[in-house]
N, C-alpha and C positions, 0 to 999 in steps of 0.2 A: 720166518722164511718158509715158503710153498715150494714144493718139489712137485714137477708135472712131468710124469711118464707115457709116453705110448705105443702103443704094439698095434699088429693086425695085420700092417703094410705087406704090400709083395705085388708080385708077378699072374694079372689076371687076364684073360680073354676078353674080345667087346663081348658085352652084354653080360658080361658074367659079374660077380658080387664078392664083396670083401665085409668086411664089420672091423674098424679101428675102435680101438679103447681107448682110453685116455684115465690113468689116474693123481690124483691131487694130494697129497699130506702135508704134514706138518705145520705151519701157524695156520691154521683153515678160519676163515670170516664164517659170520654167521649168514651174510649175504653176498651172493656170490652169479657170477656167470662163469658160463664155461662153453669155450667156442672152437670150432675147427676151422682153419685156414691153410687154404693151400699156395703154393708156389712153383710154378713151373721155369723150368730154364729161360731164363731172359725173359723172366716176368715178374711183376711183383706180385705181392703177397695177397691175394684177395682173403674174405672170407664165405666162408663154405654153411655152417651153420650154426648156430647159437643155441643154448638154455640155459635160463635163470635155475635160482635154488627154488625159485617156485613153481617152476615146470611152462615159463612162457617160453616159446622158441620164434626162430628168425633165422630164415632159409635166403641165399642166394638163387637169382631166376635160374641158374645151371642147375640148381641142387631141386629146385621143386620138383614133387611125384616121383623122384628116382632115389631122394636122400634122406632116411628118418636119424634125427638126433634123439638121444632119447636117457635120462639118468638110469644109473645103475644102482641095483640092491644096497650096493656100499657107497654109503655117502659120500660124494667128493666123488662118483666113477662116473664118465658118460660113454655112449656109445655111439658112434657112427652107422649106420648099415649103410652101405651104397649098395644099388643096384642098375642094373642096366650101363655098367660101367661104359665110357668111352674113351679112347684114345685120346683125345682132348683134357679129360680127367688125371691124365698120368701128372704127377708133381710129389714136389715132398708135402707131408698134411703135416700142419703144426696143434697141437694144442694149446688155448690160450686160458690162464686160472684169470680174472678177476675178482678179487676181493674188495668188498665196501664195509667202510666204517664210518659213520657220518658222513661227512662230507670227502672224506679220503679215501683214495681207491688207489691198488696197487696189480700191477701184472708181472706173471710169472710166464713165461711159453716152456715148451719142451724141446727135446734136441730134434723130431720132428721121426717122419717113421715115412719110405718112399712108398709108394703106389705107381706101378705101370700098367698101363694096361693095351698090352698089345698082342699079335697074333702069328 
């Protein structure tokens, strides 16, 4: 079992910057993704940004130039920074653990951390 936590979320100005964390424990794969997705009211789930355990990432056209994914010191942590936040941006942001094992892969989300961003 994978336990995915995250923080950072809150109450920001347009144009202003947040940085979500997201962390991973317990059965952890040796290969792995780890991705942000968000969800706005009466929307579904899109995603927001990706990286692998190997450092490739995979950004949403909303999230290009504004949004760095990025691993953290502690293995299994990633980071969000957003910047240039918009009111459009407000939703809840989920973290998502992929883990690979051969041919089997398993997903873990978190209970998700809100983001507004208004004025």
């Amino acid at each position: 079992q994978v336990q995915v936590v995250e923080s950072g979320g809150g109450l920001v100005q347009p144009g202003g910057s947040l940085r979500l964390s997201c962390a991973a424990s317990g059965s952890i794969f040796s290969s792995s993704v780890m991705g942000w997705y968000r969800q706005a009211a009466g929307k579904q789930r899109e995603l927001v940004a990706a990286i692998s355990s190997v450092g490739s990432t995979n950004y949403a056209e909303s999230a290009k130039g504004r949004f760095t994914i990025s691993i953290g010191n502690a293995k299994n942590t990633v980071y969000l920074q957003m910047n240039s936040l918009k009111p459009e941006d407000t939703a809840v942001y989920y973290c998502k653990y992929t883990g690979f094992a051969g041919t089997m892969s398993m997903e873990y989300w978190g209970q998700g951390t809100q983001v507004t961003v208004s004025s």
